[in-house]
C-alpha positions in Angstrom: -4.4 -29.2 -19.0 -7.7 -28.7 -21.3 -8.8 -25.6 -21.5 -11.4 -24.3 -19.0 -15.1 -24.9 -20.8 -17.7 -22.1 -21.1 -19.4 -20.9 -18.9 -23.1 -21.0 -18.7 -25.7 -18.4 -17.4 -29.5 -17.9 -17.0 -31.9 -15.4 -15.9 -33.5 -15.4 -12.7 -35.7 -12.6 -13.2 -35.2 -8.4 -14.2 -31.5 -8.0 -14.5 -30.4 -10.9 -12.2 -28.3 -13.5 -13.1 -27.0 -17.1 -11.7 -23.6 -17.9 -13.5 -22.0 -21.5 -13.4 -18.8 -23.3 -14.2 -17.8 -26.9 -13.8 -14.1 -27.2 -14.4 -12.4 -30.2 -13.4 -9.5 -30.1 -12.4 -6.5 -33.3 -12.1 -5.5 -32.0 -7.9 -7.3 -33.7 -5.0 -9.5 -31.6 -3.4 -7.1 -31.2 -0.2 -4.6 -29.3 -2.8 -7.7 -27.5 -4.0 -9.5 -26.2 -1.0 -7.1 -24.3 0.4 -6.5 -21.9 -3.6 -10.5 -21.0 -1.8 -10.1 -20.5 1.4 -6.8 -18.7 2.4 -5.6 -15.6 1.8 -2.4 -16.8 -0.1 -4.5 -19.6 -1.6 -7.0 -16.7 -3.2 -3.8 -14.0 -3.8 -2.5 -16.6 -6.4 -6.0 -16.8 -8.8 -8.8 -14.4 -7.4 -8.3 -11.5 -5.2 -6.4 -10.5 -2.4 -8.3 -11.3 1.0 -7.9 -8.2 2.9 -10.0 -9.8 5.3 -11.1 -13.4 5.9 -12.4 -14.8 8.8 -12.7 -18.5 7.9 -15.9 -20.0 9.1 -19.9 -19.5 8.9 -20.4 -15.8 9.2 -17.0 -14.7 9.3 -16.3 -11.5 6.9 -14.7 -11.7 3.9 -13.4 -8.6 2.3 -11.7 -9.0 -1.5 -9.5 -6.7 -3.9 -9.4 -7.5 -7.3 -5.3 -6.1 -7.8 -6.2 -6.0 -11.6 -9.2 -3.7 -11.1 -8.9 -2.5 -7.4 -12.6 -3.7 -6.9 -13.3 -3.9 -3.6 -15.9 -5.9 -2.2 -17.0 -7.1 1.3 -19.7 -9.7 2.6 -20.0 -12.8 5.1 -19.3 -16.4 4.2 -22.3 -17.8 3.7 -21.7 -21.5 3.8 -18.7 -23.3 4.9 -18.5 -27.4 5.0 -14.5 -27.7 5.5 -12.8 -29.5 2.1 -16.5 -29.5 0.1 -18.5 -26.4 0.0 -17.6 -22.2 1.2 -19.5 -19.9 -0.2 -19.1 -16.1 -0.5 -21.8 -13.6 -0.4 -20.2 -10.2 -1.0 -21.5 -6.6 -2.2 -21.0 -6.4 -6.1 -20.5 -9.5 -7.0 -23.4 -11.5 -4.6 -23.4 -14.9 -4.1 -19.9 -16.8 -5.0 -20.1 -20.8 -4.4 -17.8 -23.5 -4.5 -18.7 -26.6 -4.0 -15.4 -29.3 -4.9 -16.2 -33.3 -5.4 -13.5 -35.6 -5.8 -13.6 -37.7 -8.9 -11.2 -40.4 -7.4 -8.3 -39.8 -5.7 -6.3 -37.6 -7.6 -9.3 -34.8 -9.2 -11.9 -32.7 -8.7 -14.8 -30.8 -10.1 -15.7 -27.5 -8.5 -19.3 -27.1 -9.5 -19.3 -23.6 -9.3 -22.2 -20.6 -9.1 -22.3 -16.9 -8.9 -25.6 -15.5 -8.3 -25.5 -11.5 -9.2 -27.7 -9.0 -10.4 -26.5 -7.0 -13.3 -27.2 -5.8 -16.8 -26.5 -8.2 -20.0 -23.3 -6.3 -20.4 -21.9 -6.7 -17.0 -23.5 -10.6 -17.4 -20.7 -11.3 -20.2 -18.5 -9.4 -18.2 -18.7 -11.7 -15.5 -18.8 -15.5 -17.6 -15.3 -13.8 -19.2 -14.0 -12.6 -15.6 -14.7 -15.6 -14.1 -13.2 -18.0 -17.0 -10.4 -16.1 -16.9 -9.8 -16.4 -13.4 -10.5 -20.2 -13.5 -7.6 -20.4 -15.9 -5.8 -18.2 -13.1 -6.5 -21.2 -10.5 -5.4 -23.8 -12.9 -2.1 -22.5 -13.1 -1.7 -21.3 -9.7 -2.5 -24.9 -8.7 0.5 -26.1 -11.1 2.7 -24.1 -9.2 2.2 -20.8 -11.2 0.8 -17.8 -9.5 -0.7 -14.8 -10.9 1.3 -12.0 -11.4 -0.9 -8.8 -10.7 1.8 -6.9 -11.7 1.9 -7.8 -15.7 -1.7 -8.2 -15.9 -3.6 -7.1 -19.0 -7.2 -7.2 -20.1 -6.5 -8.6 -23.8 -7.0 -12.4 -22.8 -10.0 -11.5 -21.3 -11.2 -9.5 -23.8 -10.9 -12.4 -26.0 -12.8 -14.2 -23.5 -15.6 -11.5 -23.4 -15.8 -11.3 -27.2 -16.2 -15.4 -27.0 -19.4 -15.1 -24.8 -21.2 -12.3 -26.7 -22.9 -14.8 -29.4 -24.6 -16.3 -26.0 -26.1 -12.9 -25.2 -29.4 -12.5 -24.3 -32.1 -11.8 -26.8 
């Protein structure tokens, strides 16, 4: 698989912040919806889904096992097999929105709209690169193990993002 590209951010005013990634990814969207949606789809790349009601206002409720974040919200949009979006405290606005590219990929066009200092802005693009590269593998059959994890990839990841910092 190629390596997930960069992230990209801009400002949307005094220390708020709209995030976006665009991998694509060689699984039908049917393989990748439910890696977003379900609880053991999300344990294997993002969080574990301590609560998640799965339609247009349900709750959500996420634990980062690497971090122990916790953070809870409402699903803000949900268009079954194309879009669910995530609105949660901490972390705001989390969207997915997948589009098949033939049969047999998909891009997820993705956006996380947060408030936060610069810091916690390169913090994010290497959180969520990281955990792109989580769902990547987890989709090839490889799970993350929560167990082993370490911060030195994404420390890499976050040293990778500082030459975009803000001026």
């Amino acid at each position: 698989m190629p390596p997930v590209s960069h992230g990209t951010s801009e400002s949307r005013g005094e220390d708020r912040w709209r995030l976006r990634f665009e991998p694509h990814l060689p699984y039908a969207y049917e393989v990748i919806w439910p890696a977003l949606t379900t609880r053991d789809g999300l344990r294997g790349w993002l969080a574990e889904a301590e609560v998640l009601e799965r339609h247009l206002g349900g709750a959500v409720t996420l634990r980062w096992p690497n971090t122990g974040t916790v953070v809870s919200g409402h699903v803000t949009a949900w268009d079954v097999e194309r879009i669910v979006e995530y609105t949660v405290t901490e972390h705001g606005r989390i969207r997915f929105h997948l589009e098949p590219v033939g049969t047999d990929s998909t891009v997820i066009r993705f956006l996380n709209e947060r408030r936060g200092t610069e810091s916690e802005r390169l913090d994010s693009l290497a959180g969520w690169h990281h955990h792109f590269e989580l769902l990547e593998s987890a989709l090839a059959g490889h799970p993350a193990d929560w167990s082993a994890w370490s911060d030195a990839h994404w420390a890499e990841l976050r040293a990778s993002y500082a030459p975009h910092a803000a001026a």
